[in-house]
MILO-981273 format. One record per residue: residue in one letter; x, y negated, z of N, C-alpha, C in turn; chain. Coordinates in pm, whole numbers, plus 50000, padded with zeros to 5 digits. Each point is the difference from the previous one (the first is absolute). Example, Ala and Ser with C-alpha at 12.3 -4.5 7.8 and 13.67 -1.06 7.14 Angstrom:
% MILO-981273
residu,n_c1,n_c2,n_c3,ca_c1,ca_c2,ca_c3,c_c1,c_c2,c_c3,chaine
A,51319,50569,50780,49911,49881,50000,50090,49880,50000,A .
S,49965,49895,49928,50082,49881,50006,49923,49891,50073,A .
% end
This chain:
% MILO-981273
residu,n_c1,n_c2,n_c3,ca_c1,ca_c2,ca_c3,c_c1,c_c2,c_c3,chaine
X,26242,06304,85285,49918,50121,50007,50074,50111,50073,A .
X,50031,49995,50094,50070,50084,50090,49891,50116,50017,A .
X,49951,50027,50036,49867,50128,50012,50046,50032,49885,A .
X,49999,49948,49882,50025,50118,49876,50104,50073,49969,A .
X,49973,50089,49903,50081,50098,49965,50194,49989,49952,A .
X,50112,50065,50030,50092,49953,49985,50006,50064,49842,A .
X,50066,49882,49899,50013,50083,49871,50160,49951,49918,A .
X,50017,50114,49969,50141,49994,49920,49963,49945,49861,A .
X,50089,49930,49996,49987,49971,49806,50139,50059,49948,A .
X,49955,50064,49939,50155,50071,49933,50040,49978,49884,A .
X,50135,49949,49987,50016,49972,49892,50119,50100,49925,A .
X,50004,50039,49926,50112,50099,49942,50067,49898,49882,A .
X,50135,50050,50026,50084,49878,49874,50085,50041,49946,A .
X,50032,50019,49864,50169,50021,49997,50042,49897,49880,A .
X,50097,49940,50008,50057,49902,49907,49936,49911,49973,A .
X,49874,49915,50094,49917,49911,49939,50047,49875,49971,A .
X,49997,49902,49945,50027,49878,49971,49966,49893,50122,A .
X,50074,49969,50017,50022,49904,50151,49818,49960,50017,A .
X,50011,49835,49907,49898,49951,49978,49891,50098,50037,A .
X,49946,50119,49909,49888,50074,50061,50017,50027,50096,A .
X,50093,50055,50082,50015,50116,50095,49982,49858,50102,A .
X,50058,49886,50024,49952,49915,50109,49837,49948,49995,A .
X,49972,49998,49842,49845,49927,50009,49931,50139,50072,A .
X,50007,50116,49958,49936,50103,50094,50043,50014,50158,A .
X,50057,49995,50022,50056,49983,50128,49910,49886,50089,A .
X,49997,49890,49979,49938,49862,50042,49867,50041,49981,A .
X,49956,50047,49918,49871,50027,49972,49948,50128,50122,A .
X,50091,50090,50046,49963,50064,50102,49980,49917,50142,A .
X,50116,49920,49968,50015,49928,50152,49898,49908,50027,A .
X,49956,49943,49889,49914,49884,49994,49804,50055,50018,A .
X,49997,50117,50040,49890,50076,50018,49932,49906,50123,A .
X,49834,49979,50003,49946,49952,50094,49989,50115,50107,A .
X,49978,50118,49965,50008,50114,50117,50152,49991,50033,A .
X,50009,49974,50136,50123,49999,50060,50055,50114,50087,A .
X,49894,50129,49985,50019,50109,50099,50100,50101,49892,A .
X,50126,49925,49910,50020,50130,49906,50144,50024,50000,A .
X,50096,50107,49967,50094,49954,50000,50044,50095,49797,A .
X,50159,49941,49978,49966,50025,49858,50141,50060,49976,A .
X,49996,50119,49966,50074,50136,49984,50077,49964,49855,A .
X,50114,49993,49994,50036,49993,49842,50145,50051,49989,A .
X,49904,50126,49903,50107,50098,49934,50111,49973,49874,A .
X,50102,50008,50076,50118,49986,49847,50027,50145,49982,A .
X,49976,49971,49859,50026,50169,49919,50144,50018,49945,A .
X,50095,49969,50084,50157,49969,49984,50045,49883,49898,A .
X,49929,49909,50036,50030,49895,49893,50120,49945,49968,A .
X,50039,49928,49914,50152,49992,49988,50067,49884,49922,A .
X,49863,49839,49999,50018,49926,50003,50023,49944,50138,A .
X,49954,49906,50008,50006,49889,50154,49850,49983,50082,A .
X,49941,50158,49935,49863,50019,50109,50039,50045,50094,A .
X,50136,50069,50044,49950,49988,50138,50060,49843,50060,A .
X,50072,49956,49966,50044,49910,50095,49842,49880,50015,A .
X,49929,50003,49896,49900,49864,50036,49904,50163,50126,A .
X,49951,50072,49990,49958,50087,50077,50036,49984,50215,A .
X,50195,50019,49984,50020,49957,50100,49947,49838,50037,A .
X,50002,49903,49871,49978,49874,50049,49878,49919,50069,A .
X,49896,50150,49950,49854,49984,50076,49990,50085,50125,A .
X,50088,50124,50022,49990,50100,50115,50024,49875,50110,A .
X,50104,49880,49987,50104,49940,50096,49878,49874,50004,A .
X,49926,49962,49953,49918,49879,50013,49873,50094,50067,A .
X,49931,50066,49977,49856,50036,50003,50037,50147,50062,A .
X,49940,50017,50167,50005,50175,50033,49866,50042,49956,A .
X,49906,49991,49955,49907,50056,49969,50095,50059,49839,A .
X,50090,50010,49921,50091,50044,49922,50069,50158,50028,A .
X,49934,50079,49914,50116,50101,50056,50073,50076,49862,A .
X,50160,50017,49997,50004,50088,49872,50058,50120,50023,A .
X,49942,50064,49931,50018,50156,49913,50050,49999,49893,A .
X,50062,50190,50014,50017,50008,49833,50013,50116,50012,A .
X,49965,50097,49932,49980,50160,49938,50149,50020,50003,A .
X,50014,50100,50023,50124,50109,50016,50088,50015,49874,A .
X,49907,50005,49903,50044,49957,49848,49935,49904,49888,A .
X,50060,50061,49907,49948,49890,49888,49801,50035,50006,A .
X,49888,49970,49931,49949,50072,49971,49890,49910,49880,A .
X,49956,50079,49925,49917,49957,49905,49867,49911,50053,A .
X,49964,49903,49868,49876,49917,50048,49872,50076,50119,A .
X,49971,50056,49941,49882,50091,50080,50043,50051,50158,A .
X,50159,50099,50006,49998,49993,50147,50069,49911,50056,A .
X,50035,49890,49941,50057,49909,50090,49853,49913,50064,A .
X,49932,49999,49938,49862,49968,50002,49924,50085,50167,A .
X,49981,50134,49978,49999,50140,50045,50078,49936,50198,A .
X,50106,50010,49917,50139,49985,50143,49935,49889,50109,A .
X,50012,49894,49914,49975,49835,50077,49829,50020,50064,A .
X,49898,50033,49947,49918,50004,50073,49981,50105,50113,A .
X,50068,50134,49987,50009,50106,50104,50109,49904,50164,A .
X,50025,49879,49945,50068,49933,50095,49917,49909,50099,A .
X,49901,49990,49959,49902,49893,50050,49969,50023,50173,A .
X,49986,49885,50070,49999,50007,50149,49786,49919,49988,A .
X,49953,50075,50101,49870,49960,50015,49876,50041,49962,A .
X,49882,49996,49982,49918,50022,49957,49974,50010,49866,A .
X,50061,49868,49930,49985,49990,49851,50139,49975,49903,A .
X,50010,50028,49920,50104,49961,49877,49920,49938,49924,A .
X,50056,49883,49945,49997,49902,49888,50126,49981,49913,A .
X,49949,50060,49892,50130,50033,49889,49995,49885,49891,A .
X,50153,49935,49967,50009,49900,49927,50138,50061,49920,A .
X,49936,49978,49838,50145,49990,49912,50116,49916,50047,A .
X,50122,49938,49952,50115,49947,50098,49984,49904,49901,A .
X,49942,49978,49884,49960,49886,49928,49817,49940,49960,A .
X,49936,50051,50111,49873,49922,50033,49969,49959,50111,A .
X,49906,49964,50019,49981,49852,50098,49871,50063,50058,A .
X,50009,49996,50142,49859,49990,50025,49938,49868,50059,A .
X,49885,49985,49961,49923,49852,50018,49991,50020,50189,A .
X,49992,49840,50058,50033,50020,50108,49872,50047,50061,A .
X,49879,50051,49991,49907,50064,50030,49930,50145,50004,A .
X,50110,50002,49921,50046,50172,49941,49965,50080,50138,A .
X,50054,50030,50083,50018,50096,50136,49895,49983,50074,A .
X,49952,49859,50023,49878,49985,50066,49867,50003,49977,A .
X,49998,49979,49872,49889,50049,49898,49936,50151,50016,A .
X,50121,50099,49964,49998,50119,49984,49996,50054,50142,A .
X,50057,49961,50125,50030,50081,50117,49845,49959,50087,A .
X,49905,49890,50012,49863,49942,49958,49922,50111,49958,A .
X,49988,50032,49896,49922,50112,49925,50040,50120,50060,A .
X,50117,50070,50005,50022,50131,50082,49941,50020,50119,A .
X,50046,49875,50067,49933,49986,50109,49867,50040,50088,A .
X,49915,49932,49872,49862,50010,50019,49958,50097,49881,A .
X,50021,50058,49953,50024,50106,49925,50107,50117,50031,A .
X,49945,50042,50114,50123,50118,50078,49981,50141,49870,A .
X,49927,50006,49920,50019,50148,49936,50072,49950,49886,A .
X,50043,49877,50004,50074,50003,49885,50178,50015,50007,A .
X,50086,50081,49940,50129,50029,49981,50084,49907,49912,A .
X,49947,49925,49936,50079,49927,49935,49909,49867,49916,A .
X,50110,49887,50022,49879,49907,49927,50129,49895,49911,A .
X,49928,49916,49897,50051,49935,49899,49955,49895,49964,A .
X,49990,49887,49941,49972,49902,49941,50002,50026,49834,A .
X,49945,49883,49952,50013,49939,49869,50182,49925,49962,A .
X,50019,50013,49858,50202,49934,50047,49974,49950,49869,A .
X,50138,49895,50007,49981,49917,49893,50174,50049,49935,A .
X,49988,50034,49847,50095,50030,49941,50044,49907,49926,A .
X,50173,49918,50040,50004,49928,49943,50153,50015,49900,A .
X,50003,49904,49919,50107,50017,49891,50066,49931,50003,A .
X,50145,50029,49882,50106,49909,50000,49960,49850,49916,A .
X,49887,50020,49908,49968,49904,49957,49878,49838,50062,A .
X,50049,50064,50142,49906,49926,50057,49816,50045,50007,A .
X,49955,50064,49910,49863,50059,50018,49961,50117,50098,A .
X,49904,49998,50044,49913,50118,50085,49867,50049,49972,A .
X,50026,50057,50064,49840,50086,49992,49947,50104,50116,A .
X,49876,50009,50055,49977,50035,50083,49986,50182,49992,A .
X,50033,50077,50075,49973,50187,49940,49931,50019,50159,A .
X,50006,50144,50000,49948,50078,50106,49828,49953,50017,A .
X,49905,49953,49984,49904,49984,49982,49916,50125,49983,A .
X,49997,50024,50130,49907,50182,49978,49846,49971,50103,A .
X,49948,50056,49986,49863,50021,50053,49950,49892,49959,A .
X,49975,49941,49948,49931,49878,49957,50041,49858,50025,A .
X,50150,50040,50102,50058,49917,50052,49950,49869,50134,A .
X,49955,50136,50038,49867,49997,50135,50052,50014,50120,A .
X,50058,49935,50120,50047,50069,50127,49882,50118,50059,A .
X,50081,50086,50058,49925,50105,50084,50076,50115,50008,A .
X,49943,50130,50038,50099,50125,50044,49940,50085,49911,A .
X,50053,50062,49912,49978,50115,49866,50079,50072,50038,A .
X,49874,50179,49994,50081,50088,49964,50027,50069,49869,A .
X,50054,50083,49983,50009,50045,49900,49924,50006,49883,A .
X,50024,49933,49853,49824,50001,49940,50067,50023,49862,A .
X,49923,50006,49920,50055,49978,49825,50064,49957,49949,A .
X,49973,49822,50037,50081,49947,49937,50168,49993,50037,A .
X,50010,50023,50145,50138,50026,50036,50058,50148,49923,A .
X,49900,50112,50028,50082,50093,49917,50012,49952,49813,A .
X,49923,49936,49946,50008,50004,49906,50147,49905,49983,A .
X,50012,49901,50059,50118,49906,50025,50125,50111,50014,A .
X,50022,50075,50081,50087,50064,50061,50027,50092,49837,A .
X,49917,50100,49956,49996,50044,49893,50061,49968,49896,A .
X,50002,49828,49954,50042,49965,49897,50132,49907,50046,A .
X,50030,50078,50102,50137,49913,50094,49991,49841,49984,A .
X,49891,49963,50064,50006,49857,49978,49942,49982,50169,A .
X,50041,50077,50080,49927,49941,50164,50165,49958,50078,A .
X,49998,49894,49961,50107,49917,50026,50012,49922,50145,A .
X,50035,49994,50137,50013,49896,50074,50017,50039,50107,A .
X,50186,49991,49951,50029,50054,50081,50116,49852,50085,A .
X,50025,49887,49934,50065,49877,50042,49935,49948,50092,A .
X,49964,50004,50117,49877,49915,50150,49925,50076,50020,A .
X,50003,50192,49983,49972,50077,50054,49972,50018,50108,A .
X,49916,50045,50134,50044,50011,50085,49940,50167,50023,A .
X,50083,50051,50121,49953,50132,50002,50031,50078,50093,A .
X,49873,50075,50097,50052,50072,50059,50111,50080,50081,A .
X,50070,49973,50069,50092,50076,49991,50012,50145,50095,A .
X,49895,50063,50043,49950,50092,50035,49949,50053,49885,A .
X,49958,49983,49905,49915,50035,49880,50114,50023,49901,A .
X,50117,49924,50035,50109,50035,49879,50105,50107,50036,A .
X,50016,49994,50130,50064,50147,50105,49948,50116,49892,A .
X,49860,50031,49955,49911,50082,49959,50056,50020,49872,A .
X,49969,49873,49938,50034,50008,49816,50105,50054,49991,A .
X,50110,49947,50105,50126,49990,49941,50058,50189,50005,A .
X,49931,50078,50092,50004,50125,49987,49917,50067,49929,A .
X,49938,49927,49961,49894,50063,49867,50088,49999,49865,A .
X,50046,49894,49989,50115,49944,49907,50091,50134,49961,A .
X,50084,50001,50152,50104,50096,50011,49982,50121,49945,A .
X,49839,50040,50066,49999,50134,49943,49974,50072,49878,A .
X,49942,49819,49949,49945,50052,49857,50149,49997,49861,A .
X,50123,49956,50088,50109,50033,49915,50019,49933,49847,A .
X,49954,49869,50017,49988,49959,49887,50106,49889,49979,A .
X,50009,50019,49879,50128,49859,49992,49972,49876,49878,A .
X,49980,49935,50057,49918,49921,49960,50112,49847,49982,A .
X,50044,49920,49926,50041,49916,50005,49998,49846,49975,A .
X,49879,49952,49917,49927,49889,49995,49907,49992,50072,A .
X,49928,50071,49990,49810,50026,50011,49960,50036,50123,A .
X,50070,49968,50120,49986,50089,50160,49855,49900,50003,A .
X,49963,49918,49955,49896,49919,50077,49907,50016,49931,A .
X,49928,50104,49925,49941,50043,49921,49935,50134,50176,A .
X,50135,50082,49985,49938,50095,50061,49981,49964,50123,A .
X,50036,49950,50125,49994,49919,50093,49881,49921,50001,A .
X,49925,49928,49901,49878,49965,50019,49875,50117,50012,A .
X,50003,50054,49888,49907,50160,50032,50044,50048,50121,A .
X,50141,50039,50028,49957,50070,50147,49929,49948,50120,A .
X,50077,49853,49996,49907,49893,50110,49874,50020,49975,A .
X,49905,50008,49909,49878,50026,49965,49957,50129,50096,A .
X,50102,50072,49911,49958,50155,50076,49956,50024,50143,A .
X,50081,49895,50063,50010,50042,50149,49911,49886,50052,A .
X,49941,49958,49955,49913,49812,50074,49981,49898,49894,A .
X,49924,49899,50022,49994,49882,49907,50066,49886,49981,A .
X,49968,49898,49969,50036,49878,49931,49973,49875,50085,A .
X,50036,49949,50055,49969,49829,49970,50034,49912,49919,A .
X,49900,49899,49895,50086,49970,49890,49910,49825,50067,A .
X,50065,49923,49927,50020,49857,50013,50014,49948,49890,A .
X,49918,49917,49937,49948,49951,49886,50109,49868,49948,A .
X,50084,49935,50138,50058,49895,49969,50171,50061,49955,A .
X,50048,49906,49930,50158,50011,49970,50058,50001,50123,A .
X,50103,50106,50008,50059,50036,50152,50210,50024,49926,A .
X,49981,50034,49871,50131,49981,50000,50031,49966,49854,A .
X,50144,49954,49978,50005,49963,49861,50108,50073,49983,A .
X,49965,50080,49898,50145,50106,49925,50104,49972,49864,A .
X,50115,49979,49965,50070,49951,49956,50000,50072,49867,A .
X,49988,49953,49872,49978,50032,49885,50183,49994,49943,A .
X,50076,50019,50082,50125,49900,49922,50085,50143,49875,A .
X,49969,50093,50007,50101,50120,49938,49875,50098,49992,A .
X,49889,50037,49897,49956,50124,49996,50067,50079,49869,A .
X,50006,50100,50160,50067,50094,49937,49938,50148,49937,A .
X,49860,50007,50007,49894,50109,49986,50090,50042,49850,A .
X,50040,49940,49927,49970,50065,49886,50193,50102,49985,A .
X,50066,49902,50018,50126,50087,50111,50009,50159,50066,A .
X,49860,49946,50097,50009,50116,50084,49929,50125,49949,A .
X,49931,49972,49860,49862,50103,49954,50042,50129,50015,A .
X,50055,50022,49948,50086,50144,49981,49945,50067,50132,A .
X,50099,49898,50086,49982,50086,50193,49877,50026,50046,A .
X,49908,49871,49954,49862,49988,50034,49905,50111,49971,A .
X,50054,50022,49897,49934,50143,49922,50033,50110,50055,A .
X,50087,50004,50093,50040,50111,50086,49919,49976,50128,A .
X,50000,49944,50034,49960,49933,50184,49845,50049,49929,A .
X,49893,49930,49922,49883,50028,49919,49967,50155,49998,A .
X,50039,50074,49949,50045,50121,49973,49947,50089,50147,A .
X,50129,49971,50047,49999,50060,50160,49886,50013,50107,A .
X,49954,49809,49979,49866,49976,50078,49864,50045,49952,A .
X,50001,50012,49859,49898,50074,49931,50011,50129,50046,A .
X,50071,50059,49974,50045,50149,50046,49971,50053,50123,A .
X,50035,49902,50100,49934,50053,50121,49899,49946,50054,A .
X,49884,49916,49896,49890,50023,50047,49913,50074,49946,A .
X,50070,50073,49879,49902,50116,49958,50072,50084,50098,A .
X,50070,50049,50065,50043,50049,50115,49962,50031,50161,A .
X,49964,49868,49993,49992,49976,50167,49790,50005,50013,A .
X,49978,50085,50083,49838,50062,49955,49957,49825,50107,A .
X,50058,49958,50118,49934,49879,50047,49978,49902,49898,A .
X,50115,49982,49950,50013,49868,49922,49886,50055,49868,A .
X,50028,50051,49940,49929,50075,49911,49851,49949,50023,A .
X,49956,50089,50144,49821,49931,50022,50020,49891,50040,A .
X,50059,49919,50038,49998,49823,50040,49951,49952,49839,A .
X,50076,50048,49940,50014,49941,49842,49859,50022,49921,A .
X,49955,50056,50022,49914,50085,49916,49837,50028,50111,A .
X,50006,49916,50079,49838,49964,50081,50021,49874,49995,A .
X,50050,49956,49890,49975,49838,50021,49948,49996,49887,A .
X,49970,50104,49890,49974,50024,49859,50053,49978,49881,A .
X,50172,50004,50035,50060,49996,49866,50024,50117,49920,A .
X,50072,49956,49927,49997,50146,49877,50222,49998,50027,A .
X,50031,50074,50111,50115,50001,50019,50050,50041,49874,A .
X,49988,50102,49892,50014,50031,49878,50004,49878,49862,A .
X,49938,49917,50000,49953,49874,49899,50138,49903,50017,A .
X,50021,50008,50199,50075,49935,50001,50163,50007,49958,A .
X,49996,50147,50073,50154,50043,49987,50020,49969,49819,A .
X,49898,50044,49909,50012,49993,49848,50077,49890,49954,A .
X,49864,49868,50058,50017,49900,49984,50180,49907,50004,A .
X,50024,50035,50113,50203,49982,50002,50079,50064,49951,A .
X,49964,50087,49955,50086,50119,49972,50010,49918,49800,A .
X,49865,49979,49982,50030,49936,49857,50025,49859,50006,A .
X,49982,49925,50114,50080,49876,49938,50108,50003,50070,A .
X,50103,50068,50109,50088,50010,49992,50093,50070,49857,A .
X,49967,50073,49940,50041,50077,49881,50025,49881,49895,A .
X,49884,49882,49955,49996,49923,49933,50086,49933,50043,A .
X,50003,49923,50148,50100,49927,50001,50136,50017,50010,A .
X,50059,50065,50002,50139,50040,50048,50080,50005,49852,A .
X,49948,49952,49905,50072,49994,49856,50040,49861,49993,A .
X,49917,49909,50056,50057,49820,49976,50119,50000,50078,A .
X,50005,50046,50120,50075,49935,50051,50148,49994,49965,A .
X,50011,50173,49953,50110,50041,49938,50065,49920,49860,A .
X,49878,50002,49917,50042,49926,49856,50024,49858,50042,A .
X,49964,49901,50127,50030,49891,50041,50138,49990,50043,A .
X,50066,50147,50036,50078,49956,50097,50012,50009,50114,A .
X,49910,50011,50071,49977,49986,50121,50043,50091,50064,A .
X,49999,50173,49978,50130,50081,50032,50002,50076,49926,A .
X,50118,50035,49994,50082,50117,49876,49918,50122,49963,A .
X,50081,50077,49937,49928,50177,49949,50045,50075,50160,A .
X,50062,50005,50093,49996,50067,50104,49841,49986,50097,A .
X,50004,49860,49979,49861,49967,50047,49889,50041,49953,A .
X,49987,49996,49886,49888,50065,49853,49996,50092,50105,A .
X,50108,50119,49931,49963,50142,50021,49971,50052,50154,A .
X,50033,49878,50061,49972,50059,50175,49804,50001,49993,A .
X,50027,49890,49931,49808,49948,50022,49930,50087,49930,A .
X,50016,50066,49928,49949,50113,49910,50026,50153,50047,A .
X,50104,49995,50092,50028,50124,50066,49872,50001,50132,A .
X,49979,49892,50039,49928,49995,50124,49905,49983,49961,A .
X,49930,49973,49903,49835,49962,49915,49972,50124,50018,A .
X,50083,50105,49956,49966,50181,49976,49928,50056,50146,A .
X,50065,49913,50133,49972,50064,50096,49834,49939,50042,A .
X,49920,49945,49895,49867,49971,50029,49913,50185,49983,A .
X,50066,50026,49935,49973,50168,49952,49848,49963,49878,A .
X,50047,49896,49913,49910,49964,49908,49996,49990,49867,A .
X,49922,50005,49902,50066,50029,49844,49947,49905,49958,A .
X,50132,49945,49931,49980,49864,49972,49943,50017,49793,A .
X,49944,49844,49972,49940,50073,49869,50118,50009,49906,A .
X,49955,50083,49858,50140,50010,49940,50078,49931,49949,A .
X,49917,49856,49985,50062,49884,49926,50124,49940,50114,A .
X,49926,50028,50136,50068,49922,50096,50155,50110,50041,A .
X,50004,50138,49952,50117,50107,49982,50059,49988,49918,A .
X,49952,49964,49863,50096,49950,49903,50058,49888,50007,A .
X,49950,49846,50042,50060,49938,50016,50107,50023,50137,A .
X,50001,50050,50065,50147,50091,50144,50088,50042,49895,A .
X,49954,50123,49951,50092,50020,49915,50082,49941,49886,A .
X,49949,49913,49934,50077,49911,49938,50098,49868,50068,A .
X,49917,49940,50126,50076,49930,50024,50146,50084,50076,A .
X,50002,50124,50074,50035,50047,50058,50126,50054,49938,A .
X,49928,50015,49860,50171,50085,49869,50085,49941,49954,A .
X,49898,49864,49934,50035,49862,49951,50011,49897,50100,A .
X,50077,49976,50097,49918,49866,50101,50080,49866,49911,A .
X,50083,50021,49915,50082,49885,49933,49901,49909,49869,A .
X,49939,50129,49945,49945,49981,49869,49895,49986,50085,A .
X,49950,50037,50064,49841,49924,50096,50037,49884,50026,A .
X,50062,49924,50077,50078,49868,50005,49983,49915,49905,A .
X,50092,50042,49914,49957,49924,49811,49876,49985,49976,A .
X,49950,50136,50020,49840,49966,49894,49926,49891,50076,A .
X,50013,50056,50169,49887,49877,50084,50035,49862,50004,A .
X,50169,49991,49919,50036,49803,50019,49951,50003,49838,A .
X,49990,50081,49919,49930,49942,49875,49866,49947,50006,A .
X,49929,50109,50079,49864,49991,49999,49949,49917,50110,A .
X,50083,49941,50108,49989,49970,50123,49870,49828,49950,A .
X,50046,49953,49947,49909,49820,49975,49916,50049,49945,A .
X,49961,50130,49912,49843,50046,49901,49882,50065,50152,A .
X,50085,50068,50087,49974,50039,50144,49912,49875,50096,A .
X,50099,49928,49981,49978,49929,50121,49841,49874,49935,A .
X,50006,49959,49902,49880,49989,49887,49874,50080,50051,A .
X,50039,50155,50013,49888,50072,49973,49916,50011,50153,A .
X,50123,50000,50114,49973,50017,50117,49921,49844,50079,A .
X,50058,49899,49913,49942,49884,50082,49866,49978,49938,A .
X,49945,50083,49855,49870,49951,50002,49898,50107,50090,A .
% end
């Protein structure tokens, strides 16, 4: 397909595990669109990613590597690697998922013949360490065609569940745009960049979406419950500036949601959740109190049962500990019926 469009697939990496970092790799190379070449960012890694990195630059020139000036967090290393992209389009891949070898041609197909669209995606298959999968991203009815902006995406986006961002492809005239929209809106954001990045793409043009599996994303380490604390900050921020930002604001709100119902809506089950993870383990009282420091910045009053329990776990977090491994098997009883 020489007439078509030239597209970067970018991959951003730091410390990945051989095994993934080559099955993604092959999986770029092994693309039926052959017009692409594939950008991959080391975020100063400091295992033996770069040396397998050089070992594909020296086999394959369609290979090129980068790396940011410094260290930098998930989101702008994310940010960095695609502001690198050569061509018409970027196609963004985690450094431990795969895109199916139809992935690029699928999606660059639909843009194609769908010129108002800025960015397009597939259906992906999420798979695990236990050998099982399951299919996600399934939006519009899971219908090919070009959507713009409508409900159910904001409502998706709303409840941070507009996910797809692994065989992405996108604009890269359209991301020149975001990415100074980004800048100016000064936000720091450190899980959740693909949350706001989908609304803006919205903002500025539509969708092509593709009903078939285009990539498979690696289930091997979730870490959501780890990261909550931060998440609740990044959450926070993006809420914040779309009661802020008067565009985004009417994008949101002529599609007929209740931007208010929603912001509520996270604001209390983030609140709810951010107590398991802690009494699990999963991270310490520095973490607690970060996630509860940043819940505040929803500018929302939470009910009083849900203040007293902060405050107790917050005075007591030892004797909270105790009580929830006493009570923890009468819990888990009550929750599975």
């Amino acid at each position: 397909m020489p007439d078509l469009p030239l597209v970067s697939v970018v991959i951003p990496t730091y410390n990945q595990k051989e095994h993934f970092l080559r099955e993604c790799i092959e999986s770029a190379r092994a693309q039926t669109y052959t017009n692409v070449r594939i950008i991959i960012s080391d975020n100063h890694s400091t295992n033996n990613v770069p040396q397998i990195l050089q070992e594909y630059a020296a086999k394959d020139p369609r290979v090129k590597i980068i790396k940011p000036p410094t260290f930098l967090n998930i989101s702008d290393s994310f940010l960095y690697a695609i502001s690198c992209a050569e061509g018409e389009y970027a196609c963004y891949v985690s450094s431990d998922d795969i895109l199916l070898p139809n992935c690029i041609e699928e999606l660059i197909t639909g843009v194609v013949a769908n010129k108002q669209a800025l960015f397009a995606h597939g259906k992906a298959l999420y798979f695990y360490p236990d050998n099982t999968s399951e299919e996600r991203w399934e939006y519009f009815g899971g219908r090919n065609g070009y959507y713009e902006f409508n409900k159910e995406a904001a409502e998706r986006i709303l409840k941070f569940e507009y996910v797809c961002f692994s065989g992405c492809v996108i604009s890269t005239a359209a991301w020149k745009k975001l990415s100074e929209r980004v800048k100016n809106a000064n936000l720091t954001i450190h899980y959740s960049v693909d949350i706001l990045i989908a609304l803006l793409l919205f903002e500025t043009g539509g969708l092509y979406y593709s009903g078939k599996i285009l990539a498979k994303v690696r289930m091997e380490n979730d870490t959501r419950e780890t990261r909550l604390p931060y998440m609740i900050n990044d959450a926070a921020n993006i809420w914040n500036f779309i009661e802020s930002d008067e565009k985004i604001k009417k994008l949101l709100q002529d599609t007929g949601v209740d931007i208010e119902t929603y912001r509520h809506r996270f604001f209390m089950l983030q609140s709810k959740s951010l107590y398991y993870p802690f009494l699990e383990n999963h991270f310490g009282f520095e973490g607690l109190t970060a996630g509860f420091k940043n819940l505040k910045k929803f500018g929302m009053k939470a009910p009083f049962y849900f203040t007293a329990s902060e405050k107790m776990i917050l005075n007591f977090p030892g004797f909270s500990k105790l009580l929830y491994k006493i009570m923890r098997p009468l819990l888990l009883k009550l929750f599975n019926k």
